[in-house]
TORROVO-511466 format. One record per residue (C-alpha): residue number from 1; residue in one letter; x, y, z. Coordinates in Angstrom, 1 decimal. Last residue first. Layout:
BEGIN
<r NUM,A,<X,Y,Z>>
...
! end
This chain:
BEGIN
<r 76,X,<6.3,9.1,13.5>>
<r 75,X,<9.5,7.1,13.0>>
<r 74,X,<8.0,3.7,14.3>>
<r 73,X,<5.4,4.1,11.3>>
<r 72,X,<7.8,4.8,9.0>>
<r 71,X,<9.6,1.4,9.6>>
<r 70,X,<6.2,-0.4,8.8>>
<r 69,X,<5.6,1.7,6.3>>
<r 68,X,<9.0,0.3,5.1>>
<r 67,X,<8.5,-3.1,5.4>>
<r 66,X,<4.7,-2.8,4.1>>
<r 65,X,<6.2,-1.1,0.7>>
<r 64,X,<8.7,-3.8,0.5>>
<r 63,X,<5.9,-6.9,-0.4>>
<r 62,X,<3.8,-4.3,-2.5>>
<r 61,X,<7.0,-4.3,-3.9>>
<r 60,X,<9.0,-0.8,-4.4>>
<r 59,X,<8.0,2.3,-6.7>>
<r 58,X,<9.7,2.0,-10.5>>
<r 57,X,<9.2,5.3,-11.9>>
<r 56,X,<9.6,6.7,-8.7>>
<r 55,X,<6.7,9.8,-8.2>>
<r 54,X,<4.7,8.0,-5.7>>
<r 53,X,<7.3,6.4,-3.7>>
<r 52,X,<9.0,9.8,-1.8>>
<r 51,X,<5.9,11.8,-1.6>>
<r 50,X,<3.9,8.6,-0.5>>
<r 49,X,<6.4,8.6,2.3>>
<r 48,X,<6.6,11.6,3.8>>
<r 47,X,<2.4,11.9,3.5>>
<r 46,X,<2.3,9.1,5.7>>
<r 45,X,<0.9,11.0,9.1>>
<r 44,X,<-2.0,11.6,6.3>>
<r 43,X,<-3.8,8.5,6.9>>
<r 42,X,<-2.4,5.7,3.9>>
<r 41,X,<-5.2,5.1,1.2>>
<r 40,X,<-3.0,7.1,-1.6>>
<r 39,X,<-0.4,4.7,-0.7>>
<r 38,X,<-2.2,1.1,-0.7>>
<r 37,X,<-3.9,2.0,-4.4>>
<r 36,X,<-0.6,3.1,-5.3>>
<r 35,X,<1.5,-0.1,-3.9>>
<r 34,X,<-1.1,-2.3,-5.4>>
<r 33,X,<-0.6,-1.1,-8.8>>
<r 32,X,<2.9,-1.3,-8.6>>
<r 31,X,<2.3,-5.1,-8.0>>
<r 30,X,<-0.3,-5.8,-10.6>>
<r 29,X,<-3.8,-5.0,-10.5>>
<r 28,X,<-5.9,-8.3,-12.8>>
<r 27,X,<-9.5,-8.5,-12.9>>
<r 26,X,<-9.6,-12.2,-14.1>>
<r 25,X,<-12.9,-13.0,-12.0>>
<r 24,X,<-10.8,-14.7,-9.3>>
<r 23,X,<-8.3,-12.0,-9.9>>
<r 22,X,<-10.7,-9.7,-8.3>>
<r 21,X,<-10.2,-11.9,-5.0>>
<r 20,X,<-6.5,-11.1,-5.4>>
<r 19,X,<-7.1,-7.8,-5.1>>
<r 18,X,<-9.3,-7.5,-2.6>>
<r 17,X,<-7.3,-9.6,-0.1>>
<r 16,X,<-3.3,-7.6,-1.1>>
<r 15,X,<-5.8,-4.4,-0.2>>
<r 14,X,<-7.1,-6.3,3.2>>
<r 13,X,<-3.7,-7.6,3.9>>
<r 12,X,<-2.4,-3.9,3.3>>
<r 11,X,<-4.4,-2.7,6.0>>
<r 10,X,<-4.3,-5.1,8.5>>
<r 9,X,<-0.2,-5.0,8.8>>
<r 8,X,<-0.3,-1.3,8.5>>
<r 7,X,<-3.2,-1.5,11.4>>
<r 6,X,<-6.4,-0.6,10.2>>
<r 5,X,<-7.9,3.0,11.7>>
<r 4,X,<-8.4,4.5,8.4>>
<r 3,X,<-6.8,2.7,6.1>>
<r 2,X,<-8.9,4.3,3.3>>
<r 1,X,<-10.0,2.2,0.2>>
! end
C-alpha cells in the first residue's frame, strides 16, 4: 500500500482499517508489523524517518509512529 497522496492521518487509518478487517478472517499483523507495512508505503520526503525506525529492533507503536510522522511532516 502506497500513501500516495493520503494525508498521514488518512493513510495510516486505512492501513490500521485493512488490518483489522484481515483479523476478521483471523489474519493477524501485529503492531510492529503495522509500523513496516505503514513505513515502506510513506512518499520519499520520509526517507529520514524510515532510516531511523526501520533498523530498531523494537520500532515504536503504530499508535507513536503517526505522532511522529506527524511531527516529521511539519519539519519537511
Amino acid at each position: 500500500m502506497q500513501q500516495r497522496d493520503m494525508s498521514i492521518t488518512n493513510y495510516t487509518l486505512k492501513i490500521k482499517e485493512l488490518c483489522d478487517a484481515l483479523g476478521s478472517i483471523n489474519v493477524i499483523i501485529d503492531d510492529d508489523e503495522m509500523v513496516k507495512i505503514c513505513l515502506n508505503g510513506f512518499a520519499p520526503c520520509f526517507d529520514t524517518i524510515k532510516l531511523a525506525i526501520l533498523p530498531q529492533e523494537k520500532p515504536p507503536s503504530f499508535f507513536d509512529l503517526q505522532s511522529l510522522l506527524l511531527v516529521e511532516k511539519n519539519h519537511v
